[in-house]
C-alpha positions as CSV (number, residue, x, y, z in Angstrom):
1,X,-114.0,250.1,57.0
2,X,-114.0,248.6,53.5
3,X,-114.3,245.0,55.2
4,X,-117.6,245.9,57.1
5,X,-118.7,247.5,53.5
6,X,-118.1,244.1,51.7
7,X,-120.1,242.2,54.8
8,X,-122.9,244.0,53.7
9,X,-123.4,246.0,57.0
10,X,-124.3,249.9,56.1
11,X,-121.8,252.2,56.6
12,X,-123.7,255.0,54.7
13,X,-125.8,257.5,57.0
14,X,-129.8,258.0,56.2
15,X,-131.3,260.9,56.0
16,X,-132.2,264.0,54.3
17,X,-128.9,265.5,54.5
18,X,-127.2,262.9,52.6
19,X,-130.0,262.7,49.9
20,X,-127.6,264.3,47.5
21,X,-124.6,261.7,48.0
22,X,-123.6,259.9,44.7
23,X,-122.2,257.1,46.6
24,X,-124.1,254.1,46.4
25,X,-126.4,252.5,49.2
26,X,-126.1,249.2,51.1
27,X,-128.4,247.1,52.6
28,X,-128.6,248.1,56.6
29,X,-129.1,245.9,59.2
30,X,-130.2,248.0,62.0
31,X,-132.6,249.7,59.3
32,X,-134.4,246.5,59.7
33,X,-134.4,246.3,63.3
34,X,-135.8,249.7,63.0
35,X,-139.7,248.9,63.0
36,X,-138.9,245.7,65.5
37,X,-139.9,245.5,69.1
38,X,-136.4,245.1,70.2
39,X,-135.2,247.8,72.6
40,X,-131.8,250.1,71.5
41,X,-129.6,248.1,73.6
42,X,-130.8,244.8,71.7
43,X,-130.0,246.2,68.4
44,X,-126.9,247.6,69.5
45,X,-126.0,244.4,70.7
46,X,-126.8,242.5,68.2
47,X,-125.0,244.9,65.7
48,X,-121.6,244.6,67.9
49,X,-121.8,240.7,67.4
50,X,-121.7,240.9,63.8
51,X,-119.4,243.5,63.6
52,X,-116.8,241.6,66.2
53,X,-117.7,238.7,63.9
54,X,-115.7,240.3,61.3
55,X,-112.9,240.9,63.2
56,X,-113.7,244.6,63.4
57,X,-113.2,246.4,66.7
58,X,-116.8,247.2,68.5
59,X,-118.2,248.1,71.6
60,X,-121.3,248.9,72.7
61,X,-121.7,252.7,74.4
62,X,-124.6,253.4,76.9
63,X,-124.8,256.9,78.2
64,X,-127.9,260.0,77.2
65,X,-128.6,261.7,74.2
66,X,-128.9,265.0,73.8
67,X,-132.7,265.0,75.4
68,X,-131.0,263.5,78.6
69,X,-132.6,259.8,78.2
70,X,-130.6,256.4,77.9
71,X,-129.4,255.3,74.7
72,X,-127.1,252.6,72.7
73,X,-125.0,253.3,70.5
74,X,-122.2,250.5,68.6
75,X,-118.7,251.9,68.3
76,X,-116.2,250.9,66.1
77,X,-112.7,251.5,65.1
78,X,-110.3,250.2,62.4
79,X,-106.6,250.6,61.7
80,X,-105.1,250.1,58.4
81,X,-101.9,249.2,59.8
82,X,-99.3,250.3,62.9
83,X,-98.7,253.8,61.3
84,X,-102.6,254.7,60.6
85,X,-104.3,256.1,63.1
86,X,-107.7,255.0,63.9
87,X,-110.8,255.8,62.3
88,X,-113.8,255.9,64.3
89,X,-117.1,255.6,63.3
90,X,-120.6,255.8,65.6
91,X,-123.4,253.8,64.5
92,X,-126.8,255.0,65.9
93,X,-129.1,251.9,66.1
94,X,-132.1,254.5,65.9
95,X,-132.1,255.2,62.4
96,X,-128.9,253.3,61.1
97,X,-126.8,256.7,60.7
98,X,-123.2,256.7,60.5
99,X,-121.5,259.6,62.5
100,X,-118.1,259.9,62.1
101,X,-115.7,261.3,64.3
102,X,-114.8,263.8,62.6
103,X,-117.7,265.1,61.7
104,X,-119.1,267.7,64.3
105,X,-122.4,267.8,62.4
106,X,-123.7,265.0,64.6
107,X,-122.4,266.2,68.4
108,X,-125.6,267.8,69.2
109,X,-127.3,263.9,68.6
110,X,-125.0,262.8,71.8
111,X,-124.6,264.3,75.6
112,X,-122.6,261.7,77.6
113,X,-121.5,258.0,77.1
114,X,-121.1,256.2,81.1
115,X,-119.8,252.6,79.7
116,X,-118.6,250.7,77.0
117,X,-118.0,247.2,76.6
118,X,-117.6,244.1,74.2
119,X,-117.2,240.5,74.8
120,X,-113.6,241.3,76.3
121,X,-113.7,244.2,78.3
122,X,-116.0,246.6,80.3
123,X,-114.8,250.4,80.5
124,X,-116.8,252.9,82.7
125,X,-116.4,256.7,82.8
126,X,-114.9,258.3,85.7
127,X,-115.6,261.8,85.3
128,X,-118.9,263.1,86.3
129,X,-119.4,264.3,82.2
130,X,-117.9,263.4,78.9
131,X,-119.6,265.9,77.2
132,X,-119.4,266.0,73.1
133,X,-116.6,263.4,73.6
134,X,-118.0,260.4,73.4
135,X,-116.5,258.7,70.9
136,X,-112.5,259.7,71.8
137,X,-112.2,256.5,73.9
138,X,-108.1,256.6,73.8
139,X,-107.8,259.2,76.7
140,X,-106.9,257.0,79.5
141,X,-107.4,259.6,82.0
142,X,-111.5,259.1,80.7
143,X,-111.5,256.0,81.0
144,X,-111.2,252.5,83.4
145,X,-111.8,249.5,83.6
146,X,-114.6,247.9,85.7
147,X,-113.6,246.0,88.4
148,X,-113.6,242.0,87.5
149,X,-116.9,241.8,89.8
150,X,-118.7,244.4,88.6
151,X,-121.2,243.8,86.4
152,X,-121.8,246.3,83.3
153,X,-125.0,248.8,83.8
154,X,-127.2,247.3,80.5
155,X,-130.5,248.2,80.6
156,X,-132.1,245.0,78.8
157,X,-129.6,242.9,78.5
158,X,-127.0,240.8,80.6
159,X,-123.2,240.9,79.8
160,X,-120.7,238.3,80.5
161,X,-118.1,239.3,83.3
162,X,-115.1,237.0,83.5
163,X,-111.7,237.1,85.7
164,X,-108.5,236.1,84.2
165,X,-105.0,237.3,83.3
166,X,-104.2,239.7,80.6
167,X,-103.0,237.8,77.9
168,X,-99.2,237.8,76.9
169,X,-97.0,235.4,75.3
170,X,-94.6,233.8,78.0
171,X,-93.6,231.0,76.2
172,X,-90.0,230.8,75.0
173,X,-88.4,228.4,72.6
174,X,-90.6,225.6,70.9
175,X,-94.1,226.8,72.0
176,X,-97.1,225.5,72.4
177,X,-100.9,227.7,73.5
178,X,-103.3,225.0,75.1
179,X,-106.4,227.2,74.1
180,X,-109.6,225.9,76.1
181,X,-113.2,226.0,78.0
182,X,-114.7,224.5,80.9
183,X,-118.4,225.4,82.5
184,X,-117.2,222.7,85.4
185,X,-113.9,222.6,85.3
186,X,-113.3,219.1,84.0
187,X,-111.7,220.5,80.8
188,X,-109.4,222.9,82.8
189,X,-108.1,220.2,84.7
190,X,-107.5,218.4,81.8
191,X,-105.5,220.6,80.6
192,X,-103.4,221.1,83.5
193,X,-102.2,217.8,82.7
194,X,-101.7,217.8,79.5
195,X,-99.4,221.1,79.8
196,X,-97.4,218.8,82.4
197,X,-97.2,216.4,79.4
198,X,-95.8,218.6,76.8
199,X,-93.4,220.8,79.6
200,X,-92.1,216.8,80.0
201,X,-90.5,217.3,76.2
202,X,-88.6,220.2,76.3
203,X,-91.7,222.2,75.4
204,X,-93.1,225.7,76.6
205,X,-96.6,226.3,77.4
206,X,-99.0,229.1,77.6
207,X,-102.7,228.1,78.9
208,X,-105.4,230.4,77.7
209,X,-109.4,230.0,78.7
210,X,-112.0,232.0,75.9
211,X,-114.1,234.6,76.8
212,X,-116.9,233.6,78.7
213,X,-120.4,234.0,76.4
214,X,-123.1,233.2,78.5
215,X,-124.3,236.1,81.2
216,X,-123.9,235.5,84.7
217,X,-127.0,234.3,86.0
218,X,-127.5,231.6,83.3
219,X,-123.9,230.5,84.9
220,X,-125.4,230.5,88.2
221,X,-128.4,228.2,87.2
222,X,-126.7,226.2,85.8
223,X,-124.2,225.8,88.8
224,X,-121.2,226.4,87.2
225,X,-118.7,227.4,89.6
226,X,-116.5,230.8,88.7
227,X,-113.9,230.7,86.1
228,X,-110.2,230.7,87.2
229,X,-108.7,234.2,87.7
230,X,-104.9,232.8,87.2
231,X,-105.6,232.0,83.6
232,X,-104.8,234.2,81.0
233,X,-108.2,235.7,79.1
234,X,-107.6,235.3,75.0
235,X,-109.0,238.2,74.1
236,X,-109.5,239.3,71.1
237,X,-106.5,241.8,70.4
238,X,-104.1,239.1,71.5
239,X,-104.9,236.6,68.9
240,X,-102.5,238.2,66.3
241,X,-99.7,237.0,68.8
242,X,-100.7,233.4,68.2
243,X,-99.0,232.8,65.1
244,X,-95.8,233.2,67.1
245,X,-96.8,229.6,68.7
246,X,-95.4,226.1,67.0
247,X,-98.4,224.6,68.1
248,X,-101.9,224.7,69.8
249,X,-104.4,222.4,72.0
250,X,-107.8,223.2,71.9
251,X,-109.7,221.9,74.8
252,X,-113.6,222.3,74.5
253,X,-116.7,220.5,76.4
254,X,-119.6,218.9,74.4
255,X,-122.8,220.1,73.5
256,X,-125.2,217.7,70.8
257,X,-121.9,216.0,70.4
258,X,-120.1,219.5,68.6
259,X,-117.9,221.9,70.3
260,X,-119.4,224.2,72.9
261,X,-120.7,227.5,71.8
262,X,-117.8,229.5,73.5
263,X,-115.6,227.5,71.9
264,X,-116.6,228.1,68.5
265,X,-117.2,232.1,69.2
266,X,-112.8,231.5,69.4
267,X,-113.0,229.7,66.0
268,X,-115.2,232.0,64.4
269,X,-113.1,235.1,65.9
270,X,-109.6,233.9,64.1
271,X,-110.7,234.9,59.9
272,X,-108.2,237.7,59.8
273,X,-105.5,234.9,60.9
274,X,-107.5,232.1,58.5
275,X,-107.4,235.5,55.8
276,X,-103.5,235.7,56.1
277,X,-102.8,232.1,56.4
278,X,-101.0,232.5,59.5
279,X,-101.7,229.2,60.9
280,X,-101.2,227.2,57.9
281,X,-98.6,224.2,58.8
282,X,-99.4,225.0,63.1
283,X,-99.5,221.6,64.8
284,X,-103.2,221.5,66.4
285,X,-105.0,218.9,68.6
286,X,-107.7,218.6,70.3
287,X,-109.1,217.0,74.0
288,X,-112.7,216.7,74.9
289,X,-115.3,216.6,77.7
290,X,-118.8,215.1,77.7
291,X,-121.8,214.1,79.8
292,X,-121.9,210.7,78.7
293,X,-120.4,207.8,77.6
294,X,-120.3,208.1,73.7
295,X,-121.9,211.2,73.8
296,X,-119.7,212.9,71.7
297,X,-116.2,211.1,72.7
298,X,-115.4,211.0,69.1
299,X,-117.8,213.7,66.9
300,X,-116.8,216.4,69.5
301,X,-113.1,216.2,67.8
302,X,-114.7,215.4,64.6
303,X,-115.9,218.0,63.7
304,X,-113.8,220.8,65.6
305,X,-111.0,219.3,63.1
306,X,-112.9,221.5,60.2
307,X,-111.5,224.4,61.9
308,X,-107.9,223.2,61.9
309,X,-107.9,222.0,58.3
310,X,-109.6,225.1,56.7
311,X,-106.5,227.0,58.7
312,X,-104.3,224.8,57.2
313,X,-102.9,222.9,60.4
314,X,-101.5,219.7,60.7
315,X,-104.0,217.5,63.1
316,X,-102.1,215.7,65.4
317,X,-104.1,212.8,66.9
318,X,-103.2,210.4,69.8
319,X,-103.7,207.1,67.9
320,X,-102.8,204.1,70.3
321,X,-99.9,205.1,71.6
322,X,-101.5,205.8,75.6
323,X,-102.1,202.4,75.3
324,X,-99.8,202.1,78.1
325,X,-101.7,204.3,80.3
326,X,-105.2,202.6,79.9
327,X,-106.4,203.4,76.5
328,X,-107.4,199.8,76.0
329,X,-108.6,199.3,79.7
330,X,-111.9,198.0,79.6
331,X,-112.6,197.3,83.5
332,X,-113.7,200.5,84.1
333,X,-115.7,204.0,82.4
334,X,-112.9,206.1,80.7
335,X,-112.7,208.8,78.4
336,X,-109.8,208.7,75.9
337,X,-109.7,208.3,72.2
338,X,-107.7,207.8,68.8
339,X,-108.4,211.5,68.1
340,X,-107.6,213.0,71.8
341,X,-107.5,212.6,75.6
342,X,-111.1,213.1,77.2
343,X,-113.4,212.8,80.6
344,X,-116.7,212.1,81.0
345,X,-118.4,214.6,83.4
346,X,-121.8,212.7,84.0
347,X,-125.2,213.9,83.2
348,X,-124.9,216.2,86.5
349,X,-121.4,217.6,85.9
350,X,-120.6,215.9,89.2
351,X,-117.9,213.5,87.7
352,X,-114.3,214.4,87.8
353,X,-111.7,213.2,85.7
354,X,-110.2,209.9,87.0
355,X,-106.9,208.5,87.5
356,X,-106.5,206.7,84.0
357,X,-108.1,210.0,82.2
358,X,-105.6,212.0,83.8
359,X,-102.7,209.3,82.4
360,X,-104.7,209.2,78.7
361,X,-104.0,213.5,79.3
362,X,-101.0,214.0,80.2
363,X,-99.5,210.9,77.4
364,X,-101.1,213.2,74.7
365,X,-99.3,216.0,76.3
366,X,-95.5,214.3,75.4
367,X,-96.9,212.7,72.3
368,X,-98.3,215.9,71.3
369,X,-95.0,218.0,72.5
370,X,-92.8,215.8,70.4
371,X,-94.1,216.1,67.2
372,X,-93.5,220.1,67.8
373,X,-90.0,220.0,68.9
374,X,-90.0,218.0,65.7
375,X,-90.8,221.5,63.7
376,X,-88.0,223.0,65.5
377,X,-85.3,220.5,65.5
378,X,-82.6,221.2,62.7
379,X,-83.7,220.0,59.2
380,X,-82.4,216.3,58.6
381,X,-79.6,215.3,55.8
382,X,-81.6,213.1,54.0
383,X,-83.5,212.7,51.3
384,X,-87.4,212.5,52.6
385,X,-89.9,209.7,51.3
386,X,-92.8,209.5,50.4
387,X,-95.1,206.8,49.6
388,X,-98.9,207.3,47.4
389,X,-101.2,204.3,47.4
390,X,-103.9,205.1,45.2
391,X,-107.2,203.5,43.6
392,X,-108.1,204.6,39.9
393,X,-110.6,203.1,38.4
394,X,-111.5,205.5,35.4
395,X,-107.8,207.5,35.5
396,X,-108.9,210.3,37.7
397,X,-107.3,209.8,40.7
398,X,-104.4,208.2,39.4
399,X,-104.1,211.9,37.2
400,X,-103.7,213.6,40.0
401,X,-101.1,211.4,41.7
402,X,-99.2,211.6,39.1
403,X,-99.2,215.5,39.4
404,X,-98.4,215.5,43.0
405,X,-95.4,213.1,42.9
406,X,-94.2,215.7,40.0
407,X,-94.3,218.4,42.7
408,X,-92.7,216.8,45.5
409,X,-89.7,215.1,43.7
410,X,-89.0,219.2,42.1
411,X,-89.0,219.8,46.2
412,X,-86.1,217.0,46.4
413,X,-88.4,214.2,47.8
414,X,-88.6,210.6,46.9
415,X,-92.2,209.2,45.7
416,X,-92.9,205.7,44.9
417,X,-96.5,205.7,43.9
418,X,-98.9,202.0,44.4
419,X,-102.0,201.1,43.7
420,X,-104.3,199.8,45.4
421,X,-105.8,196.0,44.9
422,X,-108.5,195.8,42.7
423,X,-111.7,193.8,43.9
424,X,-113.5,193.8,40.7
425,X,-113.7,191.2,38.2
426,X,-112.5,191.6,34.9
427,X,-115.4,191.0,33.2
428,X,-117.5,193.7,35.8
429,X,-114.2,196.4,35.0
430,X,-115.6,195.4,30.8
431,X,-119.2,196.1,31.7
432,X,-118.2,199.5,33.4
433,X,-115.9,200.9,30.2
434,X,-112.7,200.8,32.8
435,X,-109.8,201.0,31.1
436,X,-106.5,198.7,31.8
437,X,-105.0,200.1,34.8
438,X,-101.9,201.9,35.1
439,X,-98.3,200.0,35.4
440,X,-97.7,201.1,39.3
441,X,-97.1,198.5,41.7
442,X,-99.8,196.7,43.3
443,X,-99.6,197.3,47.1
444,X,-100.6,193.6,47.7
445,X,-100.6,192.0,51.7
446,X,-96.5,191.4,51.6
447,X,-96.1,195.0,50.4
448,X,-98.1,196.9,53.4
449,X,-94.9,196.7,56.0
450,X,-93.0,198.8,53.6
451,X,-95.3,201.3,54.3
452,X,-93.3,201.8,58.0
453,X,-90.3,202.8,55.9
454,X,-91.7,206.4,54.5
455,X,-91.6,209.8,56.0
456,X,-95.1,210.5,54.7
457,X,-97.9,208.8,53.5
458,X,-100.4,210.1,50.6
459,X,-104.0,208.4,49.4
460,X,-105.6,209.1,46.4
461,X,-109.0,208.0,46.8
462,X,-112.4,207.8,44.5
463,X,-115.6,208.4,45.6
464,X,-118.1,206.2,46.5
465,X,-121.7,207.0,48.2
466,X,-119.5,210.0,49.9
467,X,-116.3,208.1,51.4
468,X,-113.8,206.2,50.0
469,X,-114.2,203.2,47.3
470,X,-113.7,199.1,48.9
471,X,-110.6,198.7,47.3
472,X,-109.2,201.6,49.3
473,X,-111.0,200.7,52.4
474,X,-109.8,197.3,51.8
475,X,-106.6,198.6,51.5
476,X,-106.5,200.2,55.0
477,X,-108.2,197.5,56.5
478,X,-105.1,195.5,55.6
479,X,-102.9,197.0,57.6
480,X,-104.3,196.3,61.2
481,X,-100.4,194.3,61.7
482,X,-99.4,198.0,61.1
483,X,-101.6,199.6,63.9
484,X,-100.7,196.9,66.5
485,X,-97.1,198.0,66.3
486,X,-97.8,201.8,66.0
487,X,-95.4,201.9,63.2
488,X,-97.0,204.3,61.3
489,X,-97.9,206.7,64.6
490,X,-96.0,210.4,63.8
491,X,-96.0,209.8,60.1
492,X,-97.3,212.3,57.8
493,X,-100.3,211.6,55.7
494,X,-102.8,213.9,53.6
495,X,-105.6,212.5,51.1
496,X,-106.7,213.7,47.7
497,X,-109.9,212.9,45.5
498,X,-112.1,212.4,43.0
499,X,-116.1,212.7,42.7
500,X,-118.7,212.0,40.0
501,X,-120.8,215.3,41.1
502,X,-120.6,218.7,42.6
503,X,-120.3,218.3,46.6
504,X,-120.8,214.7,46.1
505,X,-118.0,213.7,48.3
506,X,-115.9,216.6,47.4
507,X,-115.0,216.8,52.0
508,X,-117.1,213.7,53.0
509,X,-114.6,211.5,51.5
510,X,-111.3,212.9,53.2
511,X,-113.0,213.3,56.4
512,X,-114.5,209.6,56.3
513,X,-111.0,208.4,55.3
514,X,-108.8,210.5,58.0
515,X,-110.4,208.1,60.4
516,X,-108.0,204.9,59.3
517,X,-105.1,207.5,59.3
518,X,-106.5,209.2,63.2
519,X,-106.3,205.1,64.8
520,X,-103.0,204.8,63.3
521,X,-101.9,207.9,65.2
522,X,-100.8,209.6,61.9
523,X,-100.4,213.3,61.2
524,X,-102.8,214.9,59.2
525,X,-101.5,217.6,56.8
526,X,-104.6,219.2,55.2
527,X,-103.8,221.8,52.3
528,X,-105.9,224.6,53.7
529,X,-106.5,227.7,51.2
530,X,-102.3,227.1,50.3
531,X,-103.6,226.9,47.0
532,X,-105.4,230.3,46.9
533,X,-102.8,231.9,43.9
534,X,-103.6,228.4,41.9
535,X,-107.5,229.0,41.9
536,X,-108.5,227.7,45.0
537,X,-110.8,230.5,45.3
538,X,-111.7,230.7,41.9
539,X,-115.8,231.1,41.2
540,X,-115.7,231.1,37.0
541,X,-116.0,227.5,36.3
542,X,-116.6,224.2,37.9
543,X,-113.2,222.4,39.6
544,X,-112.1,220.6,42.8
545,X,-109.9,221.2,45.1
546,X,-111.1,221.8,48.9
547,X,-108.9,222.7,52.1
548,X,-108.5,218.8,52.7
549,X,-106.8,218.3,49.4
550,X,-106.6,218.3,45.9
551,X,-110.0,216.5,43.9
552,X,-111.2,216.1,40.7
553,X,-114.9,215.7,39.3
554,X,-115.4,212.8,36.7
555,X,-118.9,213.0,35.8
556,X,-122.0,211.4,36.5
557,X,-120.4,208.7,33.4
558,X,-116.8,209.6,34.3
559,X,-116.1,211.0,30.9
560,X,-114.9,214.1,32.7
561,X,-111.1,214.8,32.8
562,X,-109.3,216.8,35.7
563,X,-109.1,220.1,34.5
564,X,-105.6,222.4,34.1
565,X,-106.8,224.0,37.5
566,X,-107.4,221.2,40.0
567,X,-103.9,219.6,38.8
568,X,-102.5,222.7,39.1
569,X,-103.9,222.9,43.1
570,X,-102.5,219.2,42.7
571,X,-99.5,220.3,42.3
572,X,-99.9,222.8,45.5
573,X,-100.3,220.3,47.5
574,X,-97.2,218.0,46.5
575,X,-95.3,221.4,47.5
576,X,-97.1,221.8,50.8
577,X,-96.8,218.2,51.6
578,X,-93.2,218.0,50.4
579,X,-92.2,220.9,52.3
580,X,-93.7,219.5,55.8
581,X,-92.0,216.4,55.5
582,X,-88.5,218.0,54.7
583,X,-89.5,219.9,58.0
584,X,-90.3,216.8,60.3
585,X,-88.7,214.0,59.3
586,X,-85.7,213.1,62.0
């Protein structure tokens, strides 16, 4: 229960019996609830959301107290580990008190609990009493579970009900989870075609739907027809299997051009996995559904890449290469970007996917099943390459190349480093104290095809108004010859930076440039929190470093230098980079 403690949520109980205890007090939510006009079942509720929100295991109990009227209460158990048996704790939204399960003080507070239930699963009582047993919920003779169309007896509130399979990985070999949610179903068919995409590689696929969030009758309002019961349900106690995948699709509808709310509930549900780094190096991707044309085509996978790169996962975008199957078809309405395959369900829902979307799908399907057969194919004999292009115009940037390309040639991979074109004139570089720049190479117009002959792709990048400097962008806007041959499609690429002020750029500037690398159908390899044992999480002193890549501050007048720690998260990221290149390249 030491996590809960830490999310300042009260585990301590109140009143006068515990006036004496030495141990210190913490700030309790339901306390302030206490003198609200919410009803028990509200608080309880609400106190189960945060708690599930922490990956703690909660449920909500109804049943009578001891004076025979309804009441809430908010279960919860944790488990150390596999050989710890579990500790269970009742909170009483009343009063905030603590009862533990072991503590018979407390039994004559409770008389019978009828139903418990989460966001995954509804259990009911099938005995006629539970008496001063209400919180032993592993007796499975006590307990069952509601049937799929029964809806859970909360007084005040509305609960979710959803059908679907139990959850189980059936996936054998390279794997892949398509992970998704669909209010119409234009996301689900979606994915059906994109799981015949990736099946057409070799690949093995699981399809999961999330739990459902809103309550039944704002489902039938809105129309939304009933979700499919031959899908597997990701519940929550399943998503420690997921790390067993190679690779996962997330497939989400639109809502104010973000990911759906149900959708993120899944993101925000995997921190023990993002705590333990068990996704770092996953292959993700993403495929969308909106209401209208350029109504969140693009932002929707935007900004659900976040979640990706804070796990550390390699995005995996479709570029141009469905360009075959209608990407560049302009005769008719169609979904499907750089980032991801996607439909447009119209303003009404009533839209279905059409022809060409369903092409667009199922080509990110093999383009996306290929790079993860990629992870599992035997490691190549040679040497990997690696290419930086930078742009330096104080020595920041070019500092913490130089780091990085020390770090991946101790891994046993070539670097040749570049800079970027300058666009300044002399006399301006004089006026702004720049210094003479470094003795790389100049990646000049003849140079950019070389580019095609390197496993991985890094860019060191300055800072300018939040995204990247002209010379860089000039840089990339060079090598449009490039992108019309896809020759840089299913290379690796990751960014580093440098910023003249705190959060001045610090993400902005990665995320602006991973744009140029999305349209060239490159692979994104973000460093995550890899660099956690290098001071990634370190709160004594001022440094860069973000789960994009490494970064540096300058200054306001660039007199800054990068410090020991960001070159030493640098040097992190040459090793992560390094190390998925060695594992991809073919």
């Amino acid at each position: 229960m030491d996590l809960a403690r830490s999310c300042f949520v009260s585990l301590e109980p109140v009143g006068a019996k515990e006036a004496a205890s030495a141990e210190p007090r913490w700030t309790s939510f339901p306390a302030l609830w206490a003198k609200g006009r919410a009803t028990f079942e509200e608080r309880a509720l609400l106190l189960c959301s945060l708690l599930l929100g922490y990956s703690l295991d909660a449920w909500v109990c109804l049943g009578t107290d001891d004076k025979g009227l309804a009441h809430a209460w908010v279960l919860v158990r944790d488990r150390a580990d596999a050989s710890t048996p579990a500790q269970v704790t009742l909170w009483d939204p009343r009063n905030a008190q603590r009862i533990k399960a072991d503590d018979p003080r407390y039994l004559r507070s409770f008389s019978s609990v009828d139903t418990v239930f989460n966001h995954q699963r509804i259990l009911v009582c099938h005995e006629e009493e539970l008496q001063h047993v209400c919180y032993d919920f592993s007796d499975p003779r006590s307990w069952l579970a509601a049937p799929v169309d029964q809806e859970a007896p909360v007084v005040g509130a509305e609960v979710a009900i959803q059908k679907g399979l139990p959850p189980m990985k059936k996936a054998t070999g390279p794997s892949v989870a398509i992970v998704y949610y669909s209010t119409y179903g234009h996301v689900k068919v979606m994915a059906d075609e994109i799981k015949k995409g990736l099946e057409s590689t070799g690949v093995s696929v699981d399809l999961f739907q999330v739990p459902e969030t809103l309550p039944p009758s704002a489902l039938q309002a809105m129309g939304a027809p009933e979700k499919p019961a031959d899908v597997m349900l990701l519940e929550r106690a399943f998503l420690s299997e997921l790390p067993k995948y190679d690779g996962f699709m997330f497939g989400m509808p639109t809502r104010f051009g973000m990911m759906a709310s149900q959708m993120k509930a899944f993101f925000d549900g995997t921190g023990s996995l993002w705590q333990n780094g068990a996704l770092a190096g996953k292959l993700g991707a993403t495929f969308v559904s909106t209401g209208t044309q350029q109504g969140g085509q693009e932002t929707t996978h935007f900004t659900a890449v976040t979640q990706l790169v804070h796990h550390g996962m390699c995005y995996v975008p479709l570029g141009y290469q469905a360009g075959g199957e209608g990407q560049f078809d302009l005769s008719e309405i169609h979904g499907g970007s750089p980032w991801g395959a996607s439909t447009l369900a119209g303003p009404d829902g009533s839209r279905q996917p059409s022809a060409l979307e369903l092409k667009i799908a199922k080509k990110q399907g093999e383009v996306f099943g290929t790079a993860v057969k990629r992870t599992t194919a035997p490691a190549a004999s040679k040497k990997g390459k690696v290419c930086i292009v930078y742009y330096s115009m104080y020595g920041h940037v070019k500092k913490l190349a130089d780091e990085i390309a020390a770090s991946m040639k101790e891994e046993g991979v070539s670097v040749d480093m570049f800079q970027a074109p300058e666009l300044l004139g002399a006399d301006v570089l004089k006026k702004m104290g720049a210094p003479a720049k470094p003795s790389d190479t100049v990646m000049d117009h003849a140079k950019v095809q070389q580019l095609a002959d390197y496993d991985g792709l890094l860019f060191g990048i300055p800072t300018r108004f939040g995204s990247a400097s002209a010379q860089m962008k000039a840089f990339f806007d060079n090598t449009g010859s490039l992108w019309q041959s896809g020759a840089l499609a299913g290379k690796l690429t990751g960014s580093f930076c440098s910023t003249g002020t705190l959060n001045g750029g610090q993400e902005s500037t990665h995320m602006t440039t991973m744009t140029n690398m999305v349209h060239h159908g490159m692979i994104y390899v973000p460093l995550g929190y890899q660099a956690g044992g290098d001071g990634q999480f370190d709160m004594t002193e001022i440094h860069g470093g973000s789960p994009w890549g490494a970064s540096t501050y300058a200054g306001a007048d660039g007199s800054r230098q990068a410090s020991a720690m960001e070159l030493k998260i640098a040097r992190r990221q040459g090793k992560v980079f390094a190390s998925k290149v060695k594992q991809m390249m073919k």
